[in-house]
N, C-alpha and C positions, 0 to 999 in steps of 0.2 A: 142660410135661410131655406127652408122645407117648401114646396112647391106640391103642388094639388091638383088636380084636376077639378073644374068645376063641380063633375060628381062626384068624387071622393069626398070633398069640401060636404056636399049635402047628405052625403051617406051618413059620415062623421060627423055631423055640425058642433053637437056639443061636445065631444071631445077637441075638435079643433080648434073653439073659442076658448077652452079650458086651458090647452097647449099655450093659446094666446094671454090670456088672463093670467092663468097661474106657475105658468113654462116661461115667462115673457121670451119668447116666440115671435118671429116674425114670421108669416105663412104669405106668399105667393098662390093666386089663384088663377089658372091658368085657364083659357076659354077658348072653345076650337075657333082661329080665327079672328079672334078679337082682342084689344089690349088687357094685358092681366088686370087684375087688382091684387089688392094687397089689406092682409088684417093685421095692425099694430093695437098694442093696450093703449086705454085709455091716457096711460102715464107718459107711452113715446108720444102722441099724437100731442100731446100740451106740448110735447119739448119740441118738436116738430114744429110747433103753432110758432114756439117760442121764438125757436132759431130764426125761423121765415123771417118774424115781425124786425129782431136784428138785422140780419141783411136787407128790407127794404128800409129802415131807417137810417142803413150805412148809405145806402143809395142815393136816399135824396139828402141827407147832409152834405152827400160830396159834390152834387148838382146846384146845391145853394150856394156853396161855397165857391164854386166855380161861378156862379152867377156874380156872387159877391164880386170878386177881385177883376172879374170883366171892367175892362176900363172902356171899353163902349159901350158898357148896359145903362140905358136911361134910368134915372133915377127920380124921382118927384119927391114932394114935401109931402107927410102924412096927410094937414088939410087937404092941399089939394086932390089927392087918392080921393076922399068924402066929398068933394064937392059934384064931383063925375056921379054919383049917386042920386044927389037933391033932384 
């Protein structure tokens, strides 16, 4: 991964989003004293999106599932759930 100076970054811009877009490039930007960022293409950032949205659905399926097989978790009838509403 190619790493930048905040300035460089600006000096360069369009070439650096080009590296990014058309290099598929990942670019680190570095900032005196502060946490970097980082420029990815359109196409990593979905898959990125994508991966995330996987692993929090790994997450709470395992948590349900634990919930589930709890043999101390209270349990109620559907109705009554809706009744605590009215």
């Amino acid at each position: 991964m190619k790493s930048l100076s905040s300035g460089e970054a600006y000096q360069n811009f369009a070439d650096t989003l080009n590296r990014v877009s058309y290099g598929n490039e990942h670019i680190e930007i570095k900032r005196s004293g502060k946490e970097s960022v980082y420029i990815v293409s359109a196409k990593d950032y979905d898959l990125f999106q994508q991966l995330l949205q996987q692993a929090e659905d790994k997450i709470d399926i395992e948590e349900a599932e634990s919930r589930m097989n709890d043999s101390e978790q209270q349990t109620i009838e559907f109705d009554e759930f809706f009744t605590d509403f009215e």
